[in-house]
C-alpha positions in Angstrom: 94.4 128.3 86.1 92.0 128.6 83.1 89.1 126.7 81.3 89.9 124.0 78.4 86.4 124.0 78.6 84.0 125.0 76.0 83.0 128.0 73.4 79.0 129.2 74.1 77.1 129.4 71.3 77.5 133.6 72.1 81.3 133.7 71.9 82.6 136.9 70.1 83.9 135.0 66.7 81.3 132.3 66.9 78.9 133.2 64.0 75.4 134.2 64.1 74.1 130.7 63.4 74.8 129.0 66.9 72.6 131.5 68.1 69.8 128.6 68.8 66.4 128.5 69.7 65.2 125.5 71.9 61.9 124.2 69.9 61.7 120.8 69.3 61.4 120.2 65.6 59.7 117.5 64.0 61.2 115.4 61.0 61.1 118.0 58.4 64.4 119.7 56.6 65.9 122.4 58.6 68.6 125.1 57.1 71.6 123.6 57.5 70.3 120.1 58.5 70.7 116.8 56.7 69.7 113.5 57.5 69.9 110.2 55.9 67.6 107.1 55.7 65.7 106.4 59.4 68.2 105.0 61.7 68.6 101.6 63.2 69.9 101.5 66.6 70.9 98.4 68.6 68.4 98.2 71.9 70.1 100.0 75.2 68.3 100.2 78.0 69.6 103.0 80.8 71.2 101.1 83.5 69.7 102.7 86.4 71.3 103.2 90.2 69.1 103.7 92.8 70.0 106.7 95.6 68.5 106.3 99.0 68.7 110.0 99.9 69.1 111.4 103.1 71.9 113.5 104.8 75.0 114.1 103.1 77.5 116.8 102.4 78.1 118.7 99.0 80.8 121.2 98.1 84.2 121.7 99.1 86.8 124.3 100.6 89.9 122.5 98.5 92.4 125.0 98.2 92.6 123.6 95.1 89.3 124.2 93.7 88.0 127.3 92.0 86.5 130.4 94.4 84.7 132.3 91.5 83.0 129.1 90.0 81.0 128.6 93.2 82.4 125.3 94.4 82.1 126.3 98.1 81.4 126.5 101.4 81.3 123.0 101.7 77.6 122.5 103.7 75.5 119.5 104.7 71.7 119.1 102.7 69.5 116.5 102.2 68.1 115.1 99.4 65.1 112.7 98.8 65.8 109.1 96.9 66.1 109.2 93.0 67.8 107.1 90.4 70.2 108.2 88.3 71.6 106.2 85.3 75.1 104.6 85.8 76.6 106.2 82.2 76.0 108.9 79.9 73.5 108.6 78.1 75.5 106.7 75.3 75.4 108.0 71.0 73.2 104.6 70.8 70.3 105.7 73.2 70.4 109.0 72.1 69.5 107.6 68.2 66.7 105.6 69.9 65.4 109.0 70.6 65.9 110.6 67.3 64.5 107.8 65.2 61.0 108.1 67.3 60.6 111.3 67.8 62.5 113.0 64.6 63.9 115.7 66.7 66.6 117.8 65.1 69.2 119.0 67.8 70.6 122.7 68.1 73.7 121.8 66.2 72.1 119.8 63.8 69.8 123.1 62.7 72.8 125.5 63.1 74.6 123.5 60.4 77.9 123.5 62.5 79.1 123.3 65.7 82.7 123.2 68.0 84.9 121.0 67.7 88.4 120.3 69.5 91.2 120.7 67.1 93.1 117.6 67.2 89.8 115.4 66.6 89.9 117.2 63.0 92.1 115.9 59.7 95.0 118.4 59.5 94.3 118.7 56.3 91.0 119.8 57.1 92.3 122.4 59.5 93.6 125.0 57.4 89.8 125.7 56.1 88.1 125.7 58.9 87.7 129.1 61.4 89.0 129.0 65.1 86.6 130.1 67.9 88.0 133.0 69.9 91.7 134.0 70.5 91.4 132.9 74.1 90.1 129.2 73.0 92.4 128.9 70.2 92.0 124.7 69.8 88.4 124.7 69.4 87.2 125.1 65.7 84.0 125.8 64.4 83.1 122.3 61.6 80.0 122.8 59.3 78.6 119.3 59.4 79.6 118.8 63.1 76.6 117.0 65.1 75.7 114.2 67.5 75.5 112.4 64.1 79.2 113.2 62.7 80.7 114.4 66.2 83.8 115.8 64.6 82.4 116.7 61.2 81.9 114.9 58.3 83.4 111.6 57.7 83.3 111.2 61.6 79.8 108.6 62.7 78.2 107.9 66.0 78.2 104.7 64.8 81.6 103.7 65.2 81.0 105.2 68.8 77.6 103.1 69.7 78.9 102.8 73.5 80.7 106.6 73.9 78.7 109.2 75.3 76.5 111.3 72.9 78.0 114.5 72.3 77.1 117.8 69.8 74.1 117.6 72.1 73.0 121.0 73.9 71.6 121.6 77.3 68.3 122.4 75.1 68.5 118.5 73.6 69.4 116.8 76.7 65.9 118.1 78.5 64.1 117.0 74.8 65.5 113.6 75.5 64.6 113.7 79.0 61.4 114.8 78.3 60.8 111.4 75.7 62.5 108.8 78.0 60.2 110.3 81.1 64.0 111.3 82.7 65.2 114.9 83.9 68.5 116.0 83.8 70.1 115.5 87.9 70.3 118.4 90.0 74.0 119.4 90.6 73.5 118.5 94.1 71.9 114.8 92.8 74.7 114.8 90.8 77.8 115.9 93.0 76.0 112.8 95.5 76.0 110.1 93.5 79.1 111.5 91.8 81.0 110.9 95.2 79.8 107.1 95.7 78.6 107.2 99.1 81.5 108.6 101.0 80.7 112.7 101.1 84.4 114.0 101.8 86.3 112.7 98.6 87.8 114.1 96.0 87.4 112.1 93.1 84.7 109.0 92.9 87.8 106.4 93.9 89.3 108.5 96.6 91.7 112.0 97.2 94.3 111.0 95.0 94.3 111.6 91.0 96.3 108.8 90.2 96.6 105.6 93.0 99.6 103.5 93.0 99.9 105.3 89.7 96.4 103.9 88.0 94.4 105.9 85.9 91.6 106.6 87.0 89.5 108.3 84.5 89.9 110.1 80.9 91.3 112.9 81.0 94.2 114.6 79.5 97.3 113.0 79.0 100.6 114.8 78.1 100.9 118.5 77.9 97.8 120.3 77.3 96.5 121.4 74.6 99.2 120.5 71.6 101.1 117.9 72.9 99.2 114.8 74.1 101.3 111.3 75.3 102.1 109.0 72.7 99.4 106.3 72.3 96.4 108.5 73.9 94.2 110.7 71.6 91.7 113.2 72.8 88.2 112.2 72.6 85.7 109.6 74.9 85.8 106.5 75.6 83.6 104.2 75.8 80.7 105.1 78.9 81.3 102.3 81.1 85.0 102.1 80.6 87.0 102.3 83.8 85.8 101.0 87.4 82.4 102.7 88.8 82.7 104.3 91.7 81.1 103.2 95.2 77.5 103.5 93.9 78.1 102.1 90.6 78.4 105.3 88.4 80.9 105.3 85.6 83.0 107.9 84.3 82.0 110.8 86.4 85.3 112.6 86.6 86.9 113.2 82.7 85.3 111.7 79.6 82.9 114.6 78.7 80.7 117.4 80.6 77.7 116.7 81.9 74.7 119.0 82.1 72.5 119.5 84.8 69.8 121.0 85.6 70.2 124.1 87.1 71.4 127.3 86.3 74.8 128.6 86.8 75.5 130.8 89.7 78.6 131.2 91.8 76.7 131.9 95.0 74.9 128.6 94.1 76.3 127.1 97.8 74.8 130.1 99.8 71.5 130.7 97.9 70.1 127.7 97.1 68.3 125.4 100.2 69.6 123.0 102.3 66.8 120.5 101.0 66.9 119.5 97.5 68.6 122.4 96.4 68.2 123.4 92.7 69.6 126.8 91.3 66.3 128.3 89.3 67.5 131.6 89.4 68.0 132.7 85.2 71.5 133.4 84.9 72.1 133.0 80.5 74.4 129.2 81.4 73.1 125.9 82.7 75.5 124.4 85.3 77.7 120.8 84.1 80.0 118.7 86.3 82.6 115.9 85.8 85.0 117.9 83.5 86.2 115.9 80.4 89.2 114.5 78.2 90.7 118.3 77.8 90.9 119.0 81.4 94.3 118.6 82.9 95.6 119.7 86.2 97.8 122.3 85.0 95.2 124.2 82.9 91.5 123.2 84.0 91.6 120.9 87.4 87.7 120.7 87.0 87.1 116.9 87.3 86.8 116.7 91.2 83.8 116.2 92.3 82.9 119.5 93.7 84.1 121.3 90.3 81.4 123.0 88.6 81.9 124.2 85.1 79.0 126.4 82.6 77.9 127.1 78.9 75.2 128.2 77.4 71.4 126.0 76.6 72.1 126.3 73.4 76.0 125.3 73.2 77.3 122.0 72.2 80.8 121.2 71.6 82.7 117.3 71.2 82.9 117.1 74.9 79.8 117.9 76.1 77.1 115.0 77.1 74.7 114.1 79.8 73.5 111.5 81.8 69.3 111.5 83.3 67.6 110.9 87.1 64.4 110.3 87.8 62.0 109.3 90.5 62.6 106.1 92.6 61.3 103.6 90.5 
């Protein structure tokens, strides 16, 4: 099985211009950047859960997960009590951020950014310049930002509740940063991820679909030109579906999440038993959760011990985050 998942902002066709520094830059023009009038955003407060910590178990040895991405050995660790916030941060939050600080994300100065196919016009699609020949249904939209997620004539508006997405590993950490957050540790996230009970596969239980419920967003149909009649690719909504055991929405499907460590596939034998973190450099940050393109046949990445990787600098329309901090 392959990735759905994501272009980096160094893939071979991608051009020179998603090459992207991390600076945060203040409210002034940018190449490539527009912005309208300041924004007015409705008031949405993080929901936080609180995670007592302590012994628990992380990683898996699932025949069906993915050797070379690092999801294994299984081990127990220990981690000490944090909150994390029940959603992703939402498109709504995320403007609370922009309209105080005036921060201009990665896509937003790079003028463009990726964009799953079937979330563009078809109309539009003939113009527009495909990725790479191995990720042929992601396109590369001038215009495409956390503001107009799939280009112009797309808003975050009309997606106040979804998760922010166009946002890079680079603008999660500058929202962080503002809202006195960090981005969770995989292993913070993989725990709360798994709702108290260690040995499951998803957040509900080990299987995908119960009783034949759906569970979480994901792809439906046959992956990636034939989705099912009456579901189209893209989020939903951040607290659509149950939460799991803890109270954490949406942590398998709906869109990657970053975290914040970097991406290594010995990250189960070489990081510590005691709030591990990966901090060794490796050129990708480490995400969980999968999203809406992943799909059993092609990328079975939304179990909870599935890691997945891009870039600091890459942001694509499936791409969010959600924030931890210390035990309030």
């Amino acid at each position: 099985m392959s990735r759905c998942c994501a272009p980096s902002a160094g893939s071979p066709d991608a051009p020179a211009a998603t090459s992207r520094g991390a600076a945060v830059i203040g409210a002034g023009q940018e190449p490539g950047h527009t912005r309208s009038a300041p924004i007015s955003v409705p008031d949405a407060p993080i929901g936080w859960i609180h995670i007592a910590g302590g012994n628990t178990r992380i990683g898996s040895n699932d025949p069906e997960g993915f050797a070379s991405d690092g999801e294994g050995p299984a081990r127990n660790i220990v981690l000490s009590p944090y909150r994390i916030s029940a959603t992703t941060i939402t498109n709504a939050q995320f403007a609370a951020f922009i309209t105080a600080t005036g921060y201009i994300t990665d896509a937003e100065r790079a003028g463009e950014s990726f964009v799953f196919y079937l979330q563009i016009e078809p109309e539009r699609r003939a113009a527009l310049r495909r990725v790479v020949s191995e990720l042929p249904w992601w396109m590369i939209v001038p215009g495409a930002s956390w503001q107009c997620p799939h280009g112009p004539g797309s808003s975050w508006r009309e997606l106040a509740d979804h998760p922010v997405v166009q946002v890079s590993w680079n603008d999660a950490v500058e929202y962080c940063r503002w809202q006195g957050a960090m981005l969770p540790s995989e292993a913070q996230w993989e725990h709360a991820a798994r709702g108290g009970v260690p040995a499951l596969r998803y957040p509900w239980g080990d299987e995908l679909e119960p009783q034949g419920e759906r569970r979480c967003n994901i792809w439906q149909g046959k992956f990636p030109n034939a989705p099912l009649a009456g579901w189209q690719p893209g989020t939903v909504p951040a607290h659509d579906f149950s939460p799991n055991g803890l109270g954490l929405y949406n942590t398998s499907g709906n869109v990657w999440e970053w975290c914040a460590d970097w991406f290594n596939a010995d990250y189960h034998r070489k990081t510590p038993d005691h709030d591990p973190l990966d901090d060794r450099p490796s050129g990708r940050r480490s995400q969980r959760g999968g999203s809406f393109l992943c799909h059993v046949s092609y990328c079975n990445r939304y179990r909870n011990a599935a890691r997945g990787a891009n870039s600091p600098d890459g942001a694509t329309s499936h791409t969010g985050f959600r924030v931890v901090s210390k035990p309030g």
